[in-house]
N, C-alpha and C positions, 0 to 999 in steps of 0.2 A: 504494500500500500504506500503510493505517494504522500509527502506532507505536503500540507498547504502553505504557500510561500510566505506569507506570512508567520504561520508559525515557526516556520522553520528560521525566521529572522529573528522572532523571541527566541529562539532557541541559544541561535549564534551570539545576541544581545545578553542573554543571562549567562554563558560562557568565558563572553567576554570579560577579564580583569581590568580592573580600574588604571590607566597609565599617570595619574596625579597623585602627590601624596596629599590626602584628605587631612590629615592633623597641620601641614604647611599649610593648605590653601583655606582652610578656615583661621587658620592664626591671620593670614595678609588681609581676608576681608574682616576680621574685626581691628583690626590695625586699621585698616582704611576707614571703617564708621567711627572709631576712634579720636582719630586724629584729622577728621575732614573741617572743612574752615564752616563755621555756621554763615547759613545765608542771609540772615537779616544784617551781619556784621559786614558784608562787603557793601549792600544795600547801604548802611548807611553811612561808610566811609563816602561812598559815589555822591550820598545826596549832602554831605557836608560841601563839596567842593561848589555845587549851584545853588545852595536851599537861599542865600542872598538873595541872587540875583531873579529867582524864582517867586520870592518874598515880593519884591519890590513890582514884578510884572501880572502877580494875582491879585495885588490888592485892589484898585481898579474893580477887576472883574467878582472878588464879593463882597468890593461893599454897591455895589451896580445889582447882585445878588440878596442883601440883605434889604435894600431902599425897595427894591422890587418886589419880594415878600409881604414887606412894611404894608407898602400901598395894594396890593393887589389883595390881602387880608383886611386893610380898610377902605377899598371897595364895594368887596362880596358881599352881598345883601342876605340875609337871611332865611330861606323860604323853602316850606313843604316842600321836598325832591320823594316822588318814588322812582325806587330803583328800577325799575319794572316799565321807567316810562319811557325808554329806548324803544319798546317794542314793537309801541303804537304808532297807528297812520300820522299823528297830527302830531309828533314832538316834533322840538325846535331843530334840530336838527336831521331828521329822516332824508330820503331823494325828495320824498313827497313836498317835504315844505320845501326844500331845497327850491324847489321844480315851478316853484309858485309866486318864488321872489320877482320883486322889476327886474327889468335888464337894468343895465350901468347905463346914463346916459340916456333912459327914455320919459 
C-alpha cells in the first residue's frame, strides 16, 4: 500500500532533527525583548527636537478651535430632536426637502 504524500511528508517532518540549538536561540530572543529601546522613548526624543516650533504653529489653529466651540455652543438653540426624525419624508434635510428648495438666483 502506497502512502499519501502528505503523510509521508509528516513522516519525513517528524524524522527530521532540529538543526538550531533551542537553549541558544531562546537565550538571543529574550536578550532581544530584553534589551530592545522602548518606543514611546525615541517618540519623544523626535518630538523634543519640533514640539516648539509645533507649539507656536497650532496655537492659531485651537484657539480658532476653542472660539468656534465657544460660539457654535452659544448659538445652538434648544429644541425637541427625535432621533427617528431622519426617516421621515419632510425633515430638514431629506432629497425631498432638498428637492423643494428655490434655485440660487430665482
Amino acid at each position: 500500500m502506497t502512502m499519501n504524500p502528505i503523510d509521508r511528508q509528516f513522516e519525513e517532518m517528524a524524522a527530521a532533527t532540529p538543526k538550531i540549538d533551542e537553549r541558544a536561540f531562546a537565550f538571543s530572543v529574550w536578550q532581544r525583548i530584553h534589551h530592545r529601546p522602548k518606543p514611546w522613548r525615541s517618540l519623544v526624543k523626535g518630538l523634543r527636537s519640533v514640539s516648539p516650533g509645533v507649539a507656536w504653529r497650532a496655537a492659531p489653529a485651537a484657539m480658532a478651535l476653542v472660539a468656534g466651540s465657544i460660539s457654535g455652543a452659544a448659538l445652538a438653540t434648544d429644541r425637541d430632536v427625535d432621533d427617528l426624525a431622519v426617516f421621515t419624508s419632510h425633515a430638514p434635510y431629506s432629497i425631498s426637502a432638498l428637492a423643494d428648495l428655490p434655485k440660487a438666483g430665482s
